[in-house]
N, C-alpha and C positions, 0 to 999 in steps of 0.2 A: 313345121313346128310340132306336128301330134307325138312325133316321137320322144318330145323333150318329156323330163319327169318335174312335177311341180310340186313342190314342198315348200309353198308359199301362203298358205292358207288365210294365216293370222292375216296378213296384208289384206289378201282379197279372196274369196272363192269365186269358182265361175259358177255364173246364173244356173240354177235349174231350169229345165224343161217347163215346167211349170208359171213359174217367174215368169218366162219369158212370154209365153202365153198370156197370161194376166195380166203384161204391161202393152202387148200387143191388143187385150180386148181395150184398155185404157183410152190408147189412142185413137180409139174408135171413137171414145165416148169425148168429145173435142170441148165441148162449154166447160165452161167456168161452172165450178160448184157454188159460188157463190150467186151468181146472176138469179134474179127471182123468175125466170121463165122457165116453162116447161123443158128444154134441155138442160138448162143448170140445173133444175129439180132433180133430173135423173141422175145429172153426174155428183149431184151432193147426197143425193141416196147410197148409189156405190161408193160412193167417199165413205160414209158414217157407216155400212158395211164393213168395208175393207179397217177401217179402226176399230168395228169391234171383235174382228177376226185375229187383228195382230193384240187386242187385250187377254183373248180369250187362247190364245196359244201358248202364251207368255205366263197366264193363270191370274193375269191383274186385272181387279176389281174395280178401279178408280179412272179416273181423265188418264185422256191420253193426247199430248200434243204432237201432232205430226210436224217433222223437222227434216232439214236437207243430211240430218247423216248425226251421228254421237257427237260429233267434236260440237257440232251447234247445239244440240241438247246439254253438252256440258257448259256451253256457254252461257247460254239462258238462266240454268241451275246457278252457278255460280255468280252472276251478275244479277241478276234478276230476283234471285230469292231475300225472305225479308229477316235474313240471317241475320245478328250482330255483329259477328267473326267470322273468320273459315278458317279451318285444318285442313291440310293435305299432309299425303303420307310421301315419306321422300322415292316413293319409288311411282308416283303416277304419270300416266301418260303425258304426254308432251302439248295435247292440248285442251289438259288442266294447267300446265305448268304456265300455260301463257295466259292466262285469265286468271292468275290466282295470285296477283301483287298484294305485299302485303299479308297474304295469308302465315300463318303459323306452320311449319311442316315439323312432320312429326318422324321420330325414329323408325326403324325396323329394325327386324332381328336377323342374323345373321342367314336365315334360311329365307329371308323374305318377307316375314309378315309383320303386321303392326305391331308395334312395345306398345300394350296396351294396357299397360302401365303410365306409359307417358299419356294415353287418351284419355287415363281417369284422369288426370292433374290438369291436362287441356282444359276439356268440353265442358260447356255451363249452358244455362238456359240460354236456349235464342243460338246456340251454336250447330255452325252446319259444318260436318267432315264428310269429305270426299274422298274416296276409296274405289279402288278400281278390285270387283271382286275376281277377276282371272287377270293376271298379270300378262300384258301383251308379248312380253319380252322371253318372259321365262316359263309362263303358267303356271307362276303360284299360284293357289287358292288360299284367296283371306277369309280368316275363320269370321262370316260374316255374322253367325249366331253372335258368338259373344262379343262382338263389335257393338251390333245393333242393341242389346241388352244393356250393354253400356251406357251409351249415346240417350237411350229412350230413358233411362232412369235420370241421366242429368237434364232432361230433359230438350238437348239436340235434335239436331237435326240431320239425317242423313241422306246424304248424296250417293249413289253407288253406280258408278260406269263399270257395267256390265257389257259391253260392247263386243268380247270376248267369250260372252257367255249362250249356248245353245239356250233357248227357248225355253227347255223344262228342265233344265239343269238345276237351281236353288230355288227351294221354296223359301229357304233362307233369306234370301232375296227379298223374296215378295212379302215376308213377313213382316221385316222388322225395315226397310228402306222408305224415307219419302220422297223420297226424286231418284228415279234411275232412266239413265241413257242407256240406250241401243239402236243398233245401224242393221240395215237390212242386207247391206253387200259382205258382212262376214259372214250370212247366215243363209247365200243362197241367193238373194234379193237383188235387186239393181240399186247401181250406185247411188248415192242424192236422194235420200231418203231414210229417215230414223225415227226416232221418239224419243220424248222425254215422259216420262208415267210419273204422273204426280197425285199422292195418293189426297191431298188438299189444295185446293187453288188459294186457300188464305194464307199460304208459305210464299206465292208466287206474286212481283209484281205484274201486271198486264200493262201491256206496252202500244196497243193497239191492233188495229188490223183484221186479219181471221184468227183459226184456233180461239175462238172465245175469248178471240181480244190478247193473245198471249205469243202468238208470233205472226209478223205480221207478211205479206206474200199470196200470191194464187195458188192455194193450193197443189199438190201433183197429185192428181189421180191415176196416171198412169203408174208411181212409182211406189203409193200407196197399196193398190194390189197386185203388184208383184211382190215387196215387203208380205204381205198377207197369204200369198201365197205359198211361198219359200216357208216363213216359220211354220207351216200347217204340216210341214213332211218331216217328221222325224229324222233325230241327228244318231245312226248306231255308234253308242259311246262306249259299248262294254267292245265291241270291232274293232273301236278307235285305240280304247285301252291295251287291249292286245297287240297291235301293229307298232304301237309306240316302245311297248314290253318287248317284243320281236327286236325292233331295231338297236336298242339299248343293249340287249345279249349280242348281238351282234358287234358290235365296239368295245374291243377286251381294254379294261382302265381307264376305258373314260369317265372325265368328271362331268358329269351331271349337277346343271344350277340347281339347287333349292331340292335337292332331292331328301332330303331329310323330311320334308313339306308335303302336304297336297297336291298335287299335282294337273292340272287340265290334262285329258288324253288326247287333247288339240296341239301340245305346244310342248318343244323340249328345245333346251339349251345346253348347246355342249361345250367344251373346251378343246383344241387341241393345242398342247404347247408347243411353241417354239415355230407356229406358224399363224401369220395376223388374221384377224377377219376378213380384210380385204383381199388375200392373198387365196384365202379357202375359196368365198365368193368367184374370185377368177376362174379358180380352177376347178368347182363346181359347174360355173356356169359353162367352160368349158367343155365339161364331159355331159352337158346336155342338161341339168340339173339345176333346178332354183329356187335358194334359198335364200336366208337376210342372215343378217347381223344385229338385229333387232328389229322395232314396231318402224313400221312404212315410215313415218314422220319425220324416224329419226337417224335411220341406215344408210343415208345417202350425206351423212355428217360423219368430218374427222372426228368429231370431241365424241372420248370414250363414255358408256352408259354408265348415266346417272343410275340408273337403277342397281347395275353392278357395283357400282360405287356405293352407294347406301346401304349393300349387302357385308359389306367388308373386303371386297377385290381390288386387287392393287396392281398397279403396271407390275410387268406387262398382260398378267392373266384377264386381265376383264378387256383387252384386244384380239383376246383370242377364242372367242368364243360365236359362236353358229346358232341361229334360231331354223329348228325345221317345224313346221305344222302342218298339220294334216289334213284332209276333209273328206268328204263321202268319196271321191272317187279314186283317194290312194287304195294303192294293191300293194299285197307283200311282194311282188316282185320289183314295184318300185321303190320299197324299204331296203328290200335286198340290195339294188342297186346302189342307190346311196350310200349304204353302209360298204359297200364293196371300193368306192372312189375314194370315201372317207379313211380306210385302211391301207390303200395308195399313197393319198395324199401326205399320213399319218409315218408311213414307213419309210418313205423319201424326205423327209424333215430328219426322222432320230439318225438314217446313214449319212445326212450332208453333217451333223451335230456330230458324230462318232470323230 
């Protein structure tokens, strides 16, 4: 399998070096962080460590609750906060979309991002909106400044999965968010392991257990510093930026999701007509290459993306469309390759068509 090329990143990246290390010292360290004896002492030492390693990577300030991975920090966030309402934007991840009955969802605009317009008529005091600021599917980037300026004036609440997002990527972020998820296995880190960063615990209900009473569970110390370790090593984004610019000249008329937009240099979406997602997949996966059709959750599903959907895509173009992402260890020559299969695959659709 080393031969194969992986442009699957959004789904998962593989552990760093590091990581692996850190969860390798972990397991060493076997007590329960909670236990009041001298070996749980030590393992709730590197625990409260390893949290304030992943605050201080991330640049946040405030609590930090360790959790099995974002989808459970978004849960907590949404269930657990002492919101009145919730907004979701019609293009969030799939596991907001199952925790958020009842909520309000709100428009976007034809490139992806929030009609923030419709957020001023929404949000009122006491209200939480959830926003995912890197879009899994397509990597828009949600103009999180003027969201969170929003939100704070009506006095809301914001939720933001980040999940997608490198470490130092938005101060944006960390400015104007009061509950944001993220996961440590898009970031390097091993699986089963995330946070929610909540910038007040009196937005939060507490449910019992660890985490100060806010999620309840034994602790993972092994997966808590590996998490801490992975966000401590720099994500080359102006590299990433470039490779993704690389590949795109590479593909003469391709359409590009959201490209009007912001863009992650983690994540592009493409179209090709006249051949399905499923069908690209195959014959990607065939020539050694692996890519999705959208966020993990939701690729291995018939039903076309919601997300597409909310952009304004209509049968059959939003079945036709390829997520590639990127991470530390693509090369332009596995850019090149891609885009070389991609122009195969591209030029045997328009002659079976002619």
């Amino acid at each position: 399998m080393t031969d194969r090329i992986y442009l699957d990143h959004a789904a998962t990246t593989p552990m760093l070096p590091e990581a692996i290390a850190a969860v390798e010292e972990g397991m060493r360290r076997w007590a329960n962080p909670s236990s009041p004896h001298a070996e749980g002492r030590a393992a709730r030492a590197a625990l409260e460590d390893a949290r304030a390693r992943i605050a201080a990577a991330y640049g946040w300030a405030h609590e930090v609750v360790l959790t099995s991975g974002a989808s459970e920090s978004l849960y907590l966030a949404l269930r657990r906060s002492m919101a009145e309402r919730r907004l979701i934007t019609a293009v969030e991840h799939d596991a907001v979309l199952r925790h958020s009955e009842g909520a309000k969802v709100l428009p976007v605009l034809s490139d992806g991002t929030l009609n923030l317009d419709a957020l001023r008529d929404a949000i009122g005091p006491g209200v939480l909106l959830c926003v995912q600021r890197t879009n899994s599917e397509t990597g828009v980037i949600q103009p999180i400044e003027a969201i969170g300026q929003i939100v704070k004036a009506a006095g809301g609440i914001l939720l933001v999965d980040a999940a997608q997002m490198p470490a130092r990527a938005s101060a944006a972020v960390l400015r104007h968010a009061d509950l944001v998820a993220v996961s440590a296995h898009k970031r390097g880190g091993p699986p089963g392991i995330g946070a929610l960063f909540v910038r007040d615990f009196a937005k939060l209900l507490p449910m019992g257990g660890q985490e100060k009473g806010y999620r309840a569970g034994t602790e993972n110390l092994p997966g808590a510093l590996g998490f801490a370790a992975a966000v401590e090593v720099p994500e080359e984004m102006d590299r990433l930026y470039t490779l993704r610019a690389r590949l795109e000249a590479a593909l003469p008329g391709v359409e590009v999701v959201g490209a009007a937009n912001s863009r992650s240099p983690l994540i592009g979406a493409y179209r090709m007509p006249g051949v399905s997602s499923a069908a690209q997949l195959i014959r990607f996966d065939m020539a050694g290459i692996s890519v999705s059709a959208g966020s993990a959750c939701a690729s291995g599903s018939l039903r076309p993306s919601h997300v597409m959907s909310a952009m304004g895509w209509d049968e059959p173009a939003l079945r036709e469309v390829v997520r590639v992402s990127f991470g530390r260890g693509t090369t332009e020559a596995e850019v090149d390759a891609f885009a070389a299969a991609w122009c195969d695959i591209a030029d045997e659709a328009r002659a079976r068509a002619a």
